[in-house]
C-alpha positions in Angstrom: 0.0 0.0 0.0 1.2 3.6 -0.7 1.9 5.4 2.5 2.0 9.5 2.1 2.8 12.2 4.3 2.2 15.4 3.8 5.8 17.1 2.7 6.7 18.6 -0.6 7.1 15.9 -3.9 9.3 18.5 -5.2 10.2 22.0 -6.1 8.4 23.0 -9.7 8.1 25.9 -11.7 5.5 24.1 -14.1 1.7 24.6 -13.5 0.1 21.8 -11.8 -3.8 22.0 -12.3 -5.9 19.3 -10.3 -8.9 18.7 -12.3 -12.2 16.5 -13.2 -12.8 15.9 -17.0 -15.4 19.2 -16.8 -12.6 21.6 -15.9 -9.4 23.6 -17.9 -8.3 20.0 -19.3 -11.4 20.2 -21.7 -11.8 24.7 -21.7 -9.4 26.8 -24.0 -6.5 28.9 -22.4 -4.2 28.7 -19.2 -5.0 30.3 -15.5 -2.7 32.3 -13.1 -4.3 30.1 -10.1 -3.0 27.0 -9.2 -6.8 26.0 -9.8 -8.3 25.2 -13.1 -11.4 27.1 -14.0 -14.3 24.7 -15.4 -16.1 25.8 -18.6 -19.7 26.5 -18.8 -21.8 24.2 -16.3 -19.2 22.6 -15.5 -18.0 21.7 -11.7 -14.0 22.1 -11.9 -11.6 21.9 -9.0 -11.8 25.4 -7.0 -10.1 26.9 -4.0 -11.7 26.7 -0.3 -12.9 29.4 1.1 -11.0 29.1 4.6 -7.7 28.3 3.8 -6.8 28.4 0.1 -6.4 24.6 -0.4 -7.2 22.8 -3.6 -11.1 21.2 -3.9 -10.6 18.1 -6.5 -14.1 17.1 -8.1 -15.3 13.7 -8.2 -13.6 10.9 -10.3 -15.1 10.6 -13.5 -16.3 7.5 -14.6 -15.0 7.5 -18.3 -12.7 9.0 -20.8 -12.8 12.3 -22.0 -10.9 14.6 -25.0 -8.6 17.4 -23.8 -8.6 20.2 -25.1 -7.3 21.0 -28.7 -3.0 21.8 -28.0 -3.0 19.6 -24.8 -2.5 16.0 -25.3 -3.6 13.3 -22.6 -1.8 10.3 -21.1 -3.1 7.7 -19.7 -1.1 5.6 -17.5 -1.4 2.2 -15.9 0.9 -0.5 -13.7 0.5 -4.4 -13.6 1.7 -6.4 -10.7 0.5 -10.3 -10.2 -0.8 -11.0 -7.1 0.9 -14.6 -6.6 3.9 -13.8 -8.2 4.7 -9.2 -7.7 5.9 -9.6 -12.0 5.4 -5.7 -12.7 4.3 -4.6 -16.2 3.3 -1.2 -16.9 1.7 0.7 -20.0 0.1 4.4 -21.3 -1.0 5.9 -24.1 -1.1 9.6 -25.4 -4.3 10.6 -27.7 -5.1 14.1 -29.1 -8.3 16.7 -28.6 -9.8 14.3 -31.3 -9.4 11.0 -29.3 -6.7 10.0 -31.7 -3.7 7.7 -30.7 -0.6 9.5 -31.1 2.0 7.2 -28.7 1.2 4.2 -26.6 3.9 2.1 -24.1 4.6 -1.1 -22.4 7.4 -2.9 -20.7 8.2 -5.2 -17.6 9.6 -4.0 -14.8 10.2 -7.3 -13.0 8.5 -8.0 -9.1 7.3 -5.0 -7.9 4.5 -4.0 -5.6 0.9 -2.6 -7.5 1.8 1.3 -6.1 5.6 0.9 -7.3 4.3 -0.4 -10.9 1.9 2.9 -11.2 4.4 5.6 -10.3 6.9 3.9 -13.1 4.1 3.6 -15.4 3.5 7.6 -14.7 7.0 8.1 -14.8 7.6 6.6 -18.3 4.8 8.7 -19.7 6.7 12.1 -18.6 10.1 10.6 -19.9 8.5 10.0 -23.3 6.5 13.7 -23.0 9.7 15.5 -22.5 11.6 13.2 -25.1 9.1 14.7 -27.5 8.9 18.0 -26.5 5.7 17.7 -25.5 4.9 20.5 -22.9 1.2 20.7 -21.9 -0.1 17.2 -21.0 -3.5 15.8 -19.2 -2.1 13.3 -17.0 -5.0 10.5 -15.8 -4.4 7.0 -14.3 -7.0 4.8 -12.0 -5.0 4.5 -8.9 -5.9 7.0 -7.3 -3.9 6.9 -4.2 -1.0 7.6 -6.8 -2.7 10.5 -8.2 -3.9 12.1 -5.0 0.4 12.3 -4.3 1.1 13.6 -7.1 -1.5 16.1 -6.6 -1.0 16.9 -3.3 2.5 16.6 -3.5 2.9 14.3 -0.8 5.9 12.4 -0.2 5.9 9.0 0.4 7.5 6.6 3.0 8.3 3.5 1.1 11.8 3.7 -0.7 11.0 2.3 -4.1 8.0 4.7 -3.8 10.1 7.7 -2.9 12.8 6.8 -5.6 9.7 7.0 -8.1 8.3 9.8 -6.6 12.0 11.7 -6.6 11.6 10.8 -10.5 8.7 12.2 -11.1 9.4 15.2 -9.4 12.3 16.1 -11.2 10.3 15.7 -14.4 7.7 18.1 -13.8 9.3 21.6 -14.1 10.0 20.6 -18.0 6.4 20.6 -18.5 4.8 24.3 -18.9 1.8 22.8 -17.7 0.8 19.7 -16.2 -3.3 18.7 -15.2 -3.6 15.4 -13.2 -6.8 13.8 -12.9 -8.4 10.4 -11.6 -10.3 8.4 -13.5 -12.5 4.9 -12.7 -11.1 1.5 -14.0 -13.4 1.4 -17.8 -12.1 4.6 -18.2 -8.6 3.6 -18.7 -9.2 0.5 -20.4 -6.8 1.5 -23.3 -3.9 2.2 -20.9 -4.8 -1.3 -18.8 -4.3 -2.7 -22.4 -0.6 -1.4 -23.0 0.1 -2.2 -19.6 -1.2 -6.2 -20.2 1.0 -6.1 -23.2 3.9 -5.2 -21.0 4.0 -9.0 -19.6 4.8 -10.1 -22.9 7.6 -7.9 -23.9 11.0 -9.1 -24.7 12.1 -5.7 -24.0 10.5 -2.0 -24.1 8.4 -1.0 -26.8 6.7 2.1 -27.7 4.0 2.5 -30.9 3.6 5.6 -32.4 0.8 6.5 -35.0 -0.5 3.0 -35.1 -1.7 1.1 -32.3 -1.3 -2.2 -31.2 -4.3 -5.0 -32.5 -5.0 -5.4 -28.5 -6.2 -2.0 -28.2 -7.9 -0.3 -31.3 -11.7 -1.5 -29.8 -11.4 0.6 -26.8 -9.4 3.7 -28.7 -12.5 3.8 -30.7 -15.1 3.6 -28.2 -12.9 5.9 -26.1 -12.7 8.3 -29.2 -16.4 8.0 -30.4 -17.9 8.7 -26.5 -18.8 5.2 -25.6 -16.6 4.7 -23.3 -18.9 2.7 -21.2 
């Protein structure tokens, strides 16, 4: 289990936005708060009133476009139960739902937490490797996203290592919105990250997809992610 208390993951100078599908991820333009604001009717993450903290909406339940010049990674880690063999996976897709980069590779035994933070981790290596520098970051665990949001730090080592990682990735982004999402709504990513059991050795697509995945892409792309 992934432990967390409450210090700093680590200094940025990137934006970090903590957001539901309904806020800035899906409206136009960038804010000066550390809060996204949601577009019309929609419920996005705000301030509190008493002491300035950040209010995250609830999880959404499937997967939504970003907005046109933002593209969205999801992000997923495997572990076996019996036997801790780690995999982990993630795609990238554009405002239209279309794939533009998807992952996968074992990691050897590692716990379920320690397979998600290197699956997130993998997916800002590959951002930054492509210049990519404004990126919707979504993933199902969601004690994983709640540290990177918060910025917690955690106690396990691996987890810290990771965490370190991550942290040192995040101030080559101009601007980075982390979200949780429910299990169906990362189906593609849980895909990549199955795949990462079977790999001789890391692989990334680009442009095309892997067989294993294109029925989800599409339902993910057309809206019926259900």
């Amino acid at each position: 289990m992934l432990r967390a208390a409450h210090r700093p993951l680590g200094s940025s100078g990137s934006m970090l936005w903590l957001c539901s599908p309904l806020s800035a991820c899906l409206a136009g333009g960038r804010s000066s708060s550390a809060a996204a604001p949601s577009p019309s009717g929609g419920g996005g993450a705000r301030r509190g009133s008493s002491n300035g903290r950040i209010i995250a909406p609830e999880s959404a339940s499937v997967w939504r476009k970003p907005e046109a010049g933002r593209l969205k990674l999801n992000f997923d880690g495997s572990s076996k139960h019996a036997s801790r063999r780690a995999s982990i996976g993630g795609v990238y897709r554009d405002h239209e739902g279309g794939f533009v980069l998807g992952y996968a590779e074992r990691i050897g035994r590692a716990t379920s937490s320690v397979a998600e933070l290197a699956a997130l981790r993998r997916g800002l290596e590959l951002a930054v490797a492509n210049g990519w520098r404004s990126v919707w970051v979504e993933g199902d665990a969601k004690t994983v996203v709640d540290v990177v949001r918060s910025r917690a730090r955690v106690r396990a080592e691996e987890d810290s290592r990771l965490c370190a990682d991550i942290a040192a990735l995040l101030p080559l982004l101009d601007d980075l919105c982390v979200s949780h999402v429910r299990r169906q709504g990362n189906r593609v990513a849980h895909g990549f990250a199955k795949l990462g059991h079977g790999a001789a050795s890391p692989r990334v697509w680009r442009d095309a997809p892997p067989d294993e995945v294109l029925r989800y892409l599409q339902r993910d792309a057309e809206g019926e992610g259900k």
